[in-house]
NUPAVEX-907224 format. One line per field, with one value per residue: x, y, z of N, C-alpha, C, O in turn. Coordinates in steps of 0.001 Angstrom, whole numbers, plus 500000, padded with zeros to 6 digits. Layout:
n.x X_...
n.y Y_...
n.z Z_...
ca.x X_...
ca.y Y_...
ca.z Z_...
c.x X_...
c.y Y_...
c.z Z_...
o.x X_...
o.y Y_...
o.z Z_...
//
This chain:
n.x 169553_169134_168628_169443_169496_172466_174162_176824_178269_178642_177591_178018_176956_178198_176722_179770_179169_178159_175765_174835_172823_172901_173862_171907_169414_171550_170872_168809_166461_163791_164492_166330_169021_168826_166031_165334_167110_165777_163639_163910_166528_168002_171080_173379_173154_172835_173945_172810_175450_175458_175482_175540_173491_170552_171540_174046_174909_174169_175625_178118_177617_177224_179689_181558_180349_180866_184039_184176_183647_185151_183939_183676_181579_180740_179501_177315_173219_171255_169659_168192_166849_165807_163690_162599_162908_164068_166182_165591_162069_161717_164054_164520_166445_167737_169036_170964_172816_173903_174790_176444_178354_179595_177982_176525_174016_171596_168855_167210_165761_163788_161943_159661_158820_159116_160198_160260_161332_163378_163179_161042_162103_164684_163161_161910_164317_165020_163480_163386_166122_166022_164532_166255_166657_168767_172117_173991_173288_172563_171138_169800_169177_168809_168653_167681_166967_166514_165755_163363_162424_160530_161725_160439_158858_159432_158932_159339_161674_163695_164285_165352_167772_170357_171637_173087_172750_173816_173465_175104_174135_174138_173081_173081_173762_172408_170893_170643_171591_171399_168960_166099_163487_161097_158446_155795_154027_150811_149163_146998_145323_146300_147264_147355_148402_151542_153337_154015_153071_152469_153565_153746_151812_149581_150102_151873_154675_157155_156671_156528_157353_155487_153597_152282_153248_152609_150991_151778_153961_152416_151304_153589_155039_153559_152941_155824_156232_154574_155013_157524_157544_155856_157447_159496_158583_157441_159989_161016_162713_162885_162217_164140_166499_167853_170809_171073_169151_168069_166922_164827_165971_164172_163151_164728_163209_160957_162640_163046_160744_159637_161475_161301_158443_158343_160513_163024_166413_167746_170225_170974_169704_170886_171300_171355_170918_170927_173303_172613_170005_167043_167225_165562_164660_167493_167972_168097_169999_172005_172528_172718_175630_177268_176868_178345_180940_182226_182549_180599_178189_178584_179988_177497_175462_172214_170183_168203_165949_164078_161137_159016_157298_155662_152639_150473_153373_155278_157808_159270_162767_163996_167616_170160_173262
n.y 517300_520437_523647_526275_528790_529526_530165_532418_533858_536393_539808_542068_545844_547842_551176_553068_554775_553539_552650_552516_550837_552370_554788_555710_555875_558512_560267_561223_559836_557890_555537_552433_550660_548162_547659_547775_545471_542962_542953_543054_541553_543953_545204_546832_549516_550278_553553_555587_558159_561745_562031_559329_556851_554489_553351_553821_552397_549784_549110_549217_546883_545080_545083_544169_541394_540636_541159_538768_536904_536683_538054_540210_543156_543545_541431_541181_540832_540938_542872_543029_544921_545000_547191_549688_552141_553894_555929_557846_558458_558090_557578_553577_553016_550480_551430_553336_551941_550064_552067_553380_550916_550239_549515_548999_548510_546703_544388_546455_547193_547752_546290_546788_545198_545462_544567_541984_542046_541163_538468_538282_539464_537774_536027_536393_537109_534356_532884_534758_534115_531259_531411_532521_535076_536545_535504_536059_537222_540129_540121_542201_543816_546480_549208_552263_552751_554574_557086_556871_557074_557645_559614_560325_558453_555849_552954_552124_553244_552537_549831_549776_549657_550676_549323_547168_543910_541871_538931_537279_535788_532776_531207_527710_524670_522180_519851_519508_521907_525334_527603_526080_525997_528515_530248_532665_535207_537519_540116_542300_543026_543773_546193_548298_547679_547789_550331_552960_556604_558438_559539_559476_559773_560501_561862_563468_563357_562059_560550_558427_555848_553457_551038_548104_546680_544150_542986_542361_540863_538362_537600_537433_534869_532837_533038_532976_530303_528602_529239_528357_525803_525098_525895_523873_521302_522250_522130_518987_518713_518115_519949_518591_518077_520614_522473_525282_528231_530957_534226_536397_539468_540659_540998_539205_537603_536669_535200_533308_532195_531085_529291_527137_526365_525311_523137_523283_523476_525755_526649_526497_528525_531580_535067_537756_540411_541378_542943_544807_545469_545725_545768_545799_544985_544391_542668_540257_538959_540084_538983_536714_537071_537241_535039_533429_534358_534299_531476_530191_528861_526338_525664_523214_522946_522671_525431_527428_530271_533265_535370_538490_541161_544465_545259_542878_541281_537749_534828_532824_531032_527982_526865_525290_525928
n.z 644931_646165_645858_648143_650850_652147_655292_654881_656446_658986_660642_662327_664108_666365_668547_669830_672726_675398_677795_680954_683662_685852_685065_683654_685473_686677_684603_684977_685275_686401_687760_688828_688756_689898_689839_687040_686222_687852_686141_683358_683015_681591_681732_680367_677474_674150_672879_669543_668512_667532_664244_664134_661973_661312_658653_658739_660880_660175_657467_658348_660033_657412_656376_657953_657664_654787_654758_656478_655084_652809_650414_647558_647178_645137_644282_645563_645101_646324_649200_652185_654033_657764_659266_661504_662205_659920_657708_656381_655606_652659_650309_650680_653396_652566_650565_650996_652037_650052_648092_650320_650224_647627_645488_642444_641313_642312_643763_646345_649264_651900_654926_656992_660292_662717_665714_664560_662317_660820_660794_658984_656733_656465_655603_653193_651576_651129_650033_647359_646496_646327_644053_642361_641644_642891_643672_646082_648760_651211_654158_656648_659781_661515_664031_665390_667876_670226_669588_669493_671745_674605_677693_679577_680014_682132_682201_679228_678307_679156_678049_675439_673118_670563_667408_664955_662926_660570_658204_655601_653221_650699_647858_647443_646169_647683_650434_653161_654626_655509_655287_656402_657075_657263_659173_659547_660662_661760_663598_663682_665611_667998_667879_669604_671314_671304_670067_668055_668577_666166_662459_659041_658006_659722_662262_661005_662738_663703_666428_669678_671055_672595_675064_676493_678934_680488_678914_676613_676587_677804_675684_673958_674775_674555_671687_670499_671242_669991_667345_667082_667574_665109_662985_663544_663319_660349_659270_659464_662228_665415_668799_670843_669148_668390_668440_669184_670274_668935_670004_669534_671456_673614_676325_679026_681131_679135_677238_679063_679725_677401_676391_678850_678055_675984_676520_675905_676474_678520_678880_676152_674970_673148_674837_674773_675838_678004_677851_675216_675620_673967_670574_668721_665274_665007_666834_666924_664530_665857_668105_666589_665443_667762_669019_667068_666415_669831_669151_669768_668259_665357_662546_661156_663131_664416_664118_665909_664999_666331_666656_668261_667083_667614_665923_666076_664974_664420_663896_662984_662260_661027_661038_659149_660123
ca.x 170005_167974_168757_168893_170098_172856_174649_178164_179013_177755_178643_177683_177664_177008_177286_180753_178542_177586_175257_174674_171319_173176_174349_170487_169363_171876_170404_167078_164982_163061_164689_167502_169709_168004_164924_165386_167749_165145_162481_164483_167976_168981_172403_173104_173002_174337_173153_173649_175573_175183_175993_175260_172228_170288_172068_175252_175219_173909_176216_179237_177540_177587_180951_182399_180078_180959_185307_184252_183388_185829_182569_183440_180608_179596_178786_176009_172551_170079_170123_167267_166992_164643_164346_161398_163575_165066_167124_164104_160612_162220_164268_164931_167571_168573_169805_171831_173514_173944_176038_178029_179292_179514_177238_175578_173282_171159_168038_167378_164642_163400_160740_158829_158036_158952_160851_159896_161541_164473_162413_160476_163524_165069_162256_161653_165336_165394_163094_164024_167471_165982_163922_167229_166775_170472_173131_174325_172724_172905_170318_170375_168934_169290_167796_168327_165217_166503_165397_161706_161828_160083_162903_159392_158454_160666_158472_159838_163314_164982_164503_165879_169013_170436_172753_173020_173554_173714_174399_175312_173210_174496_172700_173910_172418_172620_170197_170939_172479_171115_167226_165188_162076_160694_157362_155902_152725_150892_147596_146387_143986_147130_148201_147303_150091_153112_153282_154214_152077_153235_153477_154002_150206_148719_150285_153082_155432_158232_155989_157254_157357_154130_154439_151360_154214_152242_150079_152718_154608_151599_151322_154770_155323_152426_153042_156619_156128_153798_155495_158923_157189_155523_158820_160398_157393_157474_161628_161168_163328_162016_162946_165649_167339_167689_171760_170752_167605_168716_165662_164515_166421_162978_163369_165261_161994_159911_163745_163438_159538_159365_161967_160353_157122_158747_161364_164235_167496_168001_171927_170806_169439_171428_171501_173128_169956_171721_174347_172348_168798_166307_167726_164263_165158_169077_168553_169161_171119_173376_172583_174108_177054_177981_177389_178918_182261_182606_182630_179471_177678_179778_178975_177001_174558_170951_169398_166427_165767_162245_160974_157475_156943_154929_151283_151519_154069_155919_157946_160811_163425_164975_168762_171628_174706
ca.y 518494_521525_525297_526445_529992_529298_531592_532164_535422_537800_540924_543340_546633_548824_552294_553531_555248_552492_553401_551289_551391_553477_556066_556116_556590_559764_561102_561610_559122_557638_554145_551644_549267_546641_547195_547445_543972_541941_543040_542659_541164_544143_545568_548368_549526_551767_554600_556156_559311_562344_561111_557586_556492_553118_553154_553638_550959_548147_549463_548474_545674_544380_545540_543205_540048_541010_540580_537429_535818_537335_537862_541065_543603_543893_539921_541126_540892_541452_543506_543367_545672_545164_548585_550727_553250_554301_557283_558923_558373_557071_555783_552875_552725_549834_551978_554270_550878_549542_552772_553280_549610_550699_548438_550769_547825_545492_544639_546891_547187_547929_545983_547156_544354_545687_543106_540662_542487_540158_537073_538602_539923_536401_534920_537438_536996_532775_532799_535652_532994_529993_531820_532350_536704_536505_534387_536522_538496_540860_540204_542837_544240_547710_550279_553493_552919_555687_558465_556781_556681_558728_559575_560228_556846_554893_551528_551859_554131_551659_548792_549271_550256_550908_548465_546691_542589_541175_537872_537147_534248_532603_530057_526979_523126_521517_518955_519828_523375_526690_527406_524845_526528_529461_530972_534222_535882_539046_540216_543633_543505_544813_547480_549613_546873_548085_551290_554249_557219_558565_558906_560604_559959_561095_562924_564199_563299_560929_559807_557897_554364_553446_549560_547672_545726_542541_542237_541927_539452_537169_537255_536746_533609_532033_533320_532212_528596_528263_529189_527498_524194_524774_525729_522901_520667_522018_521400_518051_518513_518275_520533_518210_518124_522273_523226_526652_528997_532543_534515_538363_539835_541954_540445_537691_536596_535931_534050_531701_531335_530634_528105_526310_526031_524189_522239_524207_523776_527204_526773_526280_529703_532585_535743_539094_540997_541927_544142_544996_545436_545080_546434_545338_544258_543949_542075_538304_538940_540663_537802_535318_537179_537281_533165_532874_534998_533337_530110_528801_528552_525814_524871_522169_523422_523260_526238_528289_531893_533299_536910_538881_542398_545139_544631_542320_540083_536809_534119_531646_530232_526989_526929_524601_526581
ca.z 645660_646123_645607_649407_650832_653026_655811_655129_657241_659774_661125_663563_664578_668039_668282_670891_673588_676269_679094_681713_683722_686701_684072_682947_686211_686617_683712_685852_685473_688014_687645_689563_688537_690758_688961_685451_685856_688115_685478_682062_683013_681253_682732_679639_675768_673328_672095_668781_668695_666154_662566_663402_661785_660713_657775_658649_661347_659148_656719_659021_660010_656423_655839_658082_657274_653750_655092_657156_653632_651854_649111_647043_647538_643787_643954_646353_643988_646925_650102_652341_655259_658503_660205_662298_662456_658718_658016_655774_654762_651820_649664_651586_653961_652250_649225_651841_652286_648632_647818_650738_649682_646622_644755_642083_640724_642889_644539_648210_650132_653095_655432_658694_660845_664016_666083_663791_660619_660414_660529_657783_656117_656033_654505_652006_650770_650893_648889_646232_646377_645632_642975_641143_641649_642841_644320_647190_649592_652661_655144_657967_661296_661976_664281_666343_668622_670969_669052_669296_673342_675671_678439_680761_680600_682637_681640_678324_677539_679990_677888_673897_672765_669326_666727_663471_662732_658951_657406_654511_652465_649469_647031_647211_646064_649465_651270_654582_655323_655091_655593_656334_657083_657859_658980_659814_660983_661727_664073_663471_666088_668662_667633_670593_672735_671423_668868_668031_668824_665325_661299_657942_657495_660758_662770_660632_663019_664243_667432_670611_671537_673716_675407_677751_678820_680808_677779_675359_677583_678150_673898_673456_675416_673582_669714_670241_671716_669037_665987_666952_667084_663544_662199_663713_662455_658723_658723_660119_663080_667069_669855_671161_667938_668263_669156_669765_669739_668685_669962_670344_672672_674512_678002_679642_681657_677615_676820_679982_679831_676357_676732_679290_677483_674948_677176_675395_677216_678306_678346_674904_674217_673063_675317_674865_675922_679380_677842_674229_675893_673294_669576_667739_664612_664760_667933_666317_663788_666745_668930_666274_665083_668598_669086_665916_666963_670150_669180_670338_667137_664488_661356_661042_664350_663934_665271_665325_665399_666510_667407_668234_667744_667338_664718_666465_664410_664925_663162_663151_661024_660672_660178_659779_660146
c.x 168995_168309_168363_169938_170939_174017_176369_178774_178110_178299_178068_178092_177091_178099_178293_179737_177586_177019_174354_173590_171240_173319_172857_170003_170303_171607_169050_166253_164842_163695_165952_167967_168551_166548_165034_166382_166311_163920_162784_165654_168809_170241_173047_172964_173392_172946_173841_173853_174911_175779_175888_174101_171803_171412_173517_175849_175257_174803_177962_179103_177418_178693_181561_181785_180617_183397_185180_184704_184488_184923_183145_181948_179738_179152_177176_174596_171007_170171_168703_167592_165590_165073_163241_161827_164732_165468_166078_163096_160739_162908_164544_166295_169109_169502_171298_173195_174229_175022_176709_178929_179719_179404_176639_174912_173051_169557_168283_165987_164414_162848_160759_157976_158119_160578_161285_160375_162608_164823_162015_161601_164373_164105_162212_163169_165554_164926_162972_165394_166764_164818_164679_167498_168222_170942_173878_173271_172918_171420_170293_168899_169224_168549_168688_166783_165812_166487_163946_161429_161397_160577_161393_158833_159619_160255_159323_161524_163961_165078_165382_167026_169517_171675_172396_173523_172974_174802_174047_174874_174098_174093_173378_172822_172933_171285_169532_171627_171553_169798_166682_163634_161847_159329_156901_153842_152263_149560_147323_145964_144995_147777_148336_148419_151287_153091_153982_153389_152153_153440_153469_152366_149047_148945_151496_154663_156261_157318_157077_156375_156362_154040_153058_152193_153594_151693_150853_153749_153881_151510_152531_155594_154455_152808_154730_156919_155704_154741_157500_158809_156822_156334_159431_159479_157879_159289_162070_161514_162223_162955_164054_166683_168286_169239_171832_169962_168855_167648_165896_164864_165515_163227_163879_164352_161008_161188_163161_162018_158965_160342_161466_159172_157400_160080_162336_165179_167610_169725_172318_170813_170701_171408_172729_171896_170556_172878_174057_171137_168265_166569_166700_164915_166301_169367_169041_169752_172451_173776_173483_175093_177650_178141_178356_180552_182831_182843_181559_178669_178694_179245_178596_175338_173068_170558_168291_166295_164419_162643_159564_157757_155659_154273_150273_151867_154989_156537_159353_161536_163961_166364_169846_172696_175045
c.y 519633_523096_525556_528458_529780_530327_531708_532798_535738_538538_541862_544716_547542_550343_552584_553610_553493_553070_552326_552116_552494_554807_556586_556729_557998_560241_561834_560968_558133_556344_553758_550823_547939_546375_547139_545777_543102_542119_542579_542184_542151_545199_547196_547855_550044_552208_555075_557829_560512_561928_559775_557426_555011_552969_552813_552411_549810_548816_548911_547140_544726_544295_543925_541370_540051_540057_539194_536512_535893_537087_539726_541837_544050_542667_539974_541459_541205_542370_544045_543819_545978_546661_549426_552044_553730_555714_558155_557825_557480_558607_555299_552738_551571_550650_552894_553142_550171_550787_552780_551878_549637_549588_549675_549876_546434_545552_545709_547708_547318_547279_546153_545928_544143_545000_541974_540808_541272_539117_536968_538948_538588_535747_535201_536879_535659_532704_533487_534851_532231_530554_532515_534108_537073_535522_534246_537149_538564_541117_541249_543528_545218_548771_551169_553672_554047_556809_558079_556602_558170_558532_559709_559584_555610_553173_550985_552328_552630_550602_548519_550056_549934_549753_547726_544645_542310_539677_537845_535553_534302_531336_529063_525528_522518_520728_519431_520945_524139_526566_526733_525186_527545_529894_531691_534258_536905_539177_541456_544431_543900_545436_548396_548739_547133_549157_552180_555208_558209_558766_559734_560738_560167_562105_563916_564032_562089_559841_558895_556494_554528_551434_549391_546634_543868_542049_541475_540675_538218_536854_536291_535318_532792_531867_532422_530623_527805_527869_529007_526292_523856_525233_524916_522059_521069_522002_520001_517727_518471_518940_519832_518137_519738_522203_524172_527722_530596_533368_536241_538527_541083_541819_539186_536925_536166_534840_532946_531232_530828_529317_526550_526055_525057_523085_522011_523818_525225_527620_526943_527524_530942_533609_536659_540402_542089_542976_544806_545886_545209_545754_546138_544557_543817_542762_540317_538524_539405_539508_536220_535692_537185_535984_532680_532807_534383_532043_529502_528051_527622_525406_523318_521964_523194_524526_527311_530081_532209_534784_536845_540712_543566_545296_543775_541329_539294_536078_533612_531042_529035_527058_525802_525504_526314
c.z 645472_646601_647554_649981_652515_653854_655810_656039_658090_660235_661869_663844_666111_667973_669923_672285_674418_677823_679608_682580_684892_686149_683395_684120_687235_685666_684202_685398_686259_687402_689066_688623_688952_689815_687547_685378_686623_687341_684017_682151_681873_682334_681916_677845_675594_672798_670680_669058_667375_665070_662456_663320_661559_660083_658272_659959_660641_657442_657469_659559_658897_655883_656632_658216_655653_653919_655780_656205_652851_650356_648890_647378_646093_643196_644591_645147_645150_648207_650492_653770_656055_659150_660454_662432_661085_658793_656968_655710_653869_650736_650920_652000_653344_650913_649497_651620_651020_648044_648623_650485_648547_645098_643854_640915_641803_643672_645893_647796_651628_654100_656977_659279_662586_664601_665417_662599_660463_660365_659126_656632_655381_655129_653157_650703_650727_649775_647545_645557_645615_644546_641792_641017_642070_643759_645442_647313_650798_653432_656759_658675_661309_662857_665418_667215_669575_670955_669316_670905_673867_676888_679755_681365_680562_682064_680610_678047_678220_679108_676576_673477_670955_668621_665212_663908_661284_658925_656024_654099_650950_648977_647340_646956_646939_650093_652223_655372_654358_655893_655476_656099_657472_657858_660107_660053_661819_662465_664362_664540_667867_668904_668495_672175_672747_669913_668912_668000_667428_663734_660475_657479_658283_661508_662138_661411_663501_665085_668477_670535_672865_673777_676507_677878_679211_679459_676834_675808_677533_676025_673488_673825_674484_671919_669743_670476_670677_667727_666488_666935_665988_662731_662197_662895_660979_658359_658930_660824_664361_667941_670276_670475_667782_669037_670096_669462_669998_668700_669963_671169_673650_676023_678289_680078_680343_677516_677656_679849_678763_676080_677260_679037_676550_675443_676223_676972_677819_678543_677562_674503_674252_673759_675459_675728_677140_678960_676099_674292_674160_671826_668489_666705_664426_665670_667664_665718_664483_667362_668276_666136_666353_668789_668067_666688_668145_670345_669593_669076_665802_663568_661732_662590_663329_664809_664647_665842_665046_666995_667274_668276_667432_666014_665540_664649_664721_663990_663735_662007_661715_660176_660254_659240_658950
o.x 168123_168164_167349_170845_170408_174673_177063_179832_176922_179501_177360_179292_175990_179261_177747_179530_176729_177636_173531_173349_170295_172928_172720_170016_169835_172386_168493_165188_165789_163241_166320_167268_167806_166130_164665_166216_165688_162977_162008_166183_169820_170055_173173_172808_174272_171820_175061_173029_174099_176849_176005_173388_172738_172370_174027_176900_176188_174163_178759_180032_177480_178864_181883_182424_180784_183865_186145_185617_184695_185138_183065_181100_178649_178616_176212_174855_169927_171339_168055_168389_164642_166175_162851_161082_165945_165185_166077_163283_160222_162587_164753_167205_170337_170593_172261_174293_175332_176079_177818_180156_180522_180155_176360_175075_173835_169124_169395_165463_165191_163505_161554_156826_157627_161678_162262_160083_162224_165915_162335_161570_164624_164325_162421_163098_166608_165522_162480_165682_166752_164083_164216_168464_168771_170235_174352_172479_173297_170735_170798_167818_170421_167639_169745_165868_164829_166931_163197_160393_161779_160195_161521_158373_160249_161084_159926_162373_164647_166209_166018_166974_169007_172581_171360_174282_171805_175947_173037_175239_174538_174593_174541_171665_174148_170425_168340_172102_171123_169542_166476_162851_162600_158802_157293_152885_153065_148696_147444_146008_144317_148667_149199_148849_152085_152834_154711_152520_151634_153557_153213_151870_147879_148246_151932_155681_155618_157157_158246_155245_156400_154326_152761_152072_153885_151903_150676_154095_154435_151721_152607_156563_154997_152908_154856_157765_156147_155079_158434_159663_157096_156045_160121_159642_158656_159701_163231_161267_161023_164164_165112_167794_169291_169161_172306_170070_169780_167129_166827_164359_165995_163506_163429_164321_160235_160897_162823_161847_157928_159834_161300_158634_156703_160518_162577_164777_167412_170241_173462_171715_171347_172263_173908_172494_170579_173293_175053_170962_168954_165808_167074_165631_166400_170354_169930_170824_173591_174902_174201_175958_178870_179283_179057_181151_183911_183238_181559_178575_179572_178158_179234_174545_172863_170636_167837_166559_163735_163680_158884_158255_154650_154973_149120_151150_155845_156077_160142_160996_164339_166499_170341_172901_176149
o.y 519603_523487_525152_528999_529830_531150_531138_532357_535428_538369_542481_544990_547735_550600_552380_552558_552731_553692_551582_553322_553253_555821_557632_557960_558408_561193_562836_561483_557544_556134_554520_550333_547160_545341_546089_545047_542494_541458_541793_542363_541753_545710_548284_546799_550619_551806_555035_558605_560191_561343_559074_557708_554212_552503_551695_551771_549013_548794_548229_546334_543537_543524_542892_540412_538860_539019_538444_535688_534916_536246_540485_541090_544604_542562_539252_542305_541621_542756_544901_543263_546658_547136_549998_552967_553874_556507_559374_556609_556363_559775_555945_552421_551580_550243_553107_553450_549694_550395_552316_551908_548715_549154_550819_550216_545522_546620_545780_548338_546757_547860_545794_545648_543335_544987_541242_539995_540382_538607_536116_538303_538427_535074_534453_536476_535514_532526_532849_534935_532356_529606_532938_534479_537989_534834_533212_537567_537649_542130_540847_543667_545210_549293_550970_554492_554786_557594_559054_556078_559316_557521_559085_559619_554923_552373_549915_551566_551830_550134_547475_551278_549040_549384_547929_544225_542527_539386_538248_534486_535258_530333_529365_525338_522327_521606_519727_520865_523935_525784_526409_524780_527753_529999_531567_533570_537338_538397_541723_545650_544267_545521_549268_549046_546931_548672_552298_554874_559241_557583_560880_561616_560096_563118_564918_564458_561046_558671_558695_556210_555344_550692_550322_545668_542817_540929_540341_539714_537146_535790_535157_534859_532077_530864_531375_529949_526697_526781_529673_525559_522747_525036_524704_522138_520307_521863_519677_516537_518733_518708_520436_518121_519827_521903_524178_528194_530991_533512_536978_537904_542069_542790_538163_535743_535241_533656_531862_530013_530175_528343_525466_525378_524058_522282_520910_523863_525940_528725_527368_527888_531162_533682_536659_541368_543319_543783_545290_546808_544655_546721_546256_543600_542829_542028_539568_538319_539264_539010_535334_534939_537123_535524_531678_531881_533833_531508_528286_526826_528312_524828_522503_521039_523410_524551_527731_530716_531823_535273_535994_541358_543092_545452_544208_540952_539853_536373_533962_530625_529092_527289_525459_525729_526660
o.z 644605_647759_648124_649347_653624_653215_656652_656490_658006_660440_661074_663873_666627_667660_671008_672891_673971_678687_679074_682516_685109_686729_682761_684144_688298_685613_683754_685060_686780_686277_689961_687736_688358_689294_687021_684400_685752_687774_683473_681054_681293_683438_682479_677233_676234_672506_670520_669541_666508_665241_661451_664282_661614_660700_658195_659933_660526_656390_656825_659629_659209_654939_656043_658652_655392_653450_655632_656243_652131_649483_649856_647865_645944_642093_644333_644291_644732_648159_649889_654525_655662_659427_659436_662761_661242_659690_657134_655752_653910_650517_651947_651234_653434_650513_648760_651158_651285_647548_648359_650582_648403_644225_644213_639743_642064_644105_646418_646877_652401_654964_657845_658941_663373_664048_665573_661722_659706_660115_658296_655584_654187_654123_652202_649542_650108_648713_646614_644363_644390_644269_640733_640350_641458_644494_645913_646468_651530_653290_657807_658105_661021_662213_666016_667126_669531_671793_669374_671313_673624_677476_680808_682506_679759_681629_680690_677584_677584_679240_676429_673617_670280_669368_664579_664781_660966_659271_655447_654591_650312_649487_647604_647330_646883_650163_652312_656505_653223_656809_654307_655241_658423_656751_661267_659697_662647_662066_665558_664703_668826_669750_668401_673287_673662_668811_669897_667195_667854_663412_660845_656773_657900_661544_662704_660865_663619_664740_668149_670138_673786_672838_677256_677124_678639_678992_676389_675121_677286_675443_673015_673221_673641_671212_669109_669887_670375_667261_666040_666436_665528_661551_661200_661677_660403_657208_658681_661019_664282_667966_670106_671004_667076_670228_671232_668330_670709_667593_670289_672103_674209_676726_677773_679737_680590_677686_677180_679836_678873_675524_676701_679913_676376_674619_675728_678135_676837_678372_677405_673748_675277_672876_675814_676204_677087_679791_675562_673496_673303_671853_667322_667000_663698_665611_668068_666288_664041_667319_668738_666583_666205_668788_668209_667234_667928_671381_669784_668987_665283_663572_662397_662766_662135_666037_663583_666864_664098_667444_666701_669198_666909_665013_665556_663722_665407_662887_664613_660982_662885_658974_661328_658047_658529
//
C-alpha cells in the first residue's frame, strides 16, 4: 500500500451578485450578449460585493467541504491557498483563512500561479501528505479577479468573474484512489500574453489585467494537450480510460479544442464556464464541486484536471475519486 492524498470533500463558494452579459452591456460597455457567448460560451458571473474578499470566499468554500466530511477544522494540519488576487501583500491569505476556521496552529500558505495556482497548489500539498507534514488538508481556489479588470477593455472585463472552490485531501494507504500523478510547468518567456500591468515592486500599484487573447488560445490548446497526455502517461492510465476531464474554465472554444486534440469525449468534459466565466484559480476546484454535487462525478471515477495561465504556466493532475 502506499501513503496517497485522497479527496474526501469539496466545497464552493460564489459571491450573491450575478450579472449576466446583458446587465454588463447596460453598464456601458461596448459589448452584446451574442458576442461575448459565440466568442467564450460565456452567458454570466458573479461579482464580489463590498466586504467580500479572497479570503472570505475560500473561507466559505472550505467551510462547507470541511461539513461535507464531517472532518473537524482543528484536524486540518495544512492549508494551501491558490490566489492572484489576495486580500494583502501579505500575510498570506491563507492565514485569513486558518483563523476564521479557527485553527490557531497549522501549515498556510499562499501560491501565485495564475490559472494554474490550483494545479500547483494540489501538488504542493500531495506531496507535503505523503511526506507525513500532516494528515488533512484544505486545498483551495480563490479569487476576486474583478477588482483587476479594466471596464475599458471590453476584450477582457467580459470574460472573468469572481469565486472560491476547496477540497479537502486526506492521507490515506491506498493503491488506487486519490492522486495518481501530477505535473506542472512554467515559461517565463510570456509574460507580456497575459499580465498584469502592476506590482508592490514596480509600479506600486494594484495594476489591471492585460490579455493578447489569440496568442494565448493558440498556447493553450497545445500546453494543455500536451501535459494531459504526460500526466496520463506518468499515472499509467490512457485517454479512454479518463471518466471526466475537469479543466480551466477560460473559454469553451480552448475546452472543445483541447478535447479534440486529444480525442476526449467532450460529453466527458466538465463545463460551468457559461454561467462562472473564467474564476482563474477557483475555476476547477468550482468546476468539480459542482460535478461532484450533481452527481456526475462518483467515487471510484478516474478523472483529470488540467489548467494554463498566466507566466505562462500549465499542469495536470491525475485523480481517482
Amino acid at each position: 500500500m502506499t501513503r496517497r492524498s485522497v479527496i474526501v470533500a469539496t466545497g464552493s463558494a460564489l459571491p450573491p451578485l450575478r450579472v449576466t452579459n446583458a446587465e454588463l452591456a447596460e453598464r456601458g460597455i461596448d459589448t452584446t450578449h451574442e458576442w461575448i457567448v459565440e466568442r467564450t460560451g460565456i452567458h454570466a458571473r458573479h461579482f464580489a460585493a463590498d466586504g467580500e474578499t479572497t479570503a472570505t470566499l475560500a473561507t466559505e468554500a472550505a467551510r462547507k467541504a470541511l461539513a461535507e466530511a464531517g472532518v473537524a477544522a482543528e484536524k486540518i494540519g495544512l492549508i494551501v491557498l491558490a490566489t492572484a488576487t489576495p486580500d494583502q501583500t501579505f500575510p498570506a491569505s491563507a492565514t485569513r483563512v486558518q483563523t476564521a476556521l479557527g485553527i490557531n496552529d497549522c501549515i498556510a500558505f499562499d501560491i501565485a500561479a495564475v490559472c494554474t495556482g490550483f494545479l500547483y497548489a494540489l501538488s504542493v500539498a500531495d506531496n507535503m501528505l505523503k511526506g507525513q507534514m500532516a494528515d488533512y488538508a484544505l486545498v483551495i481556489g480563490a479569487e476576486t479577479f474583478s477588482r483587476l479588470l479594466d471596464w475599458e477593455d471590453r476584450t477582457t472585463c467580459v470574460l472573468f468573474g469572481d469565486g472560491a472552490g476547496a477540497i479537502l485531501l486526506k492521507a490515506e494507504e491506498t493503491e488506487d484512489r486519490g492522486v495518481l500523478a501530477t505535473r506542472l510547468h512554467a515559461d517565463g518567456r510570456h509574460n507580456d500574453l497575459l499580465y498584469v500591468d502592476g506590482g508592490v515592486s514596480t509600479t506600486g500599484t494594484v495594476g489591471k489585467l492585460r490579455m493578447k487573447g489569440k496568442e494565448v488560445f493558440r498556447h493553450a490548446v497545445v500546453n494543455l494537450a500536451d501535459v494531459l497526455g504526460e500526466t496520463l502517461t506518468a499515472a499509467g492510465h490512457r485517454p479512454e480510460e479518463v471518466d471526466w476531464v475537469v479543466p480551466h474554465q477560460a473559454n469553451k472554444r480552448i475546452l472543445d479544442a483541447t478535447a479534440k486534440k486529444l480525442g476526449l469525449d467532450p460529453n466527458r468534459v466538465i463545463v460551468t464556464v457559461d454561467q462562472h466565466a473564467n474564476t482563474s484559480a477557483a475555476s476547477v476546484p468550482l468546476a468539480l464541486d459542482v460535478a461532484v454535487r450533481d452527481g456526475r462525478i462518483k467515487p471510484g471515477d478516474l478523472i483529470v484536471l488540467e489548467a494554463m495561465g498566466g507566466g505562462f504556466t500549465w499542469g495536470a493532475a491525475v485523480v481517482r475519486y
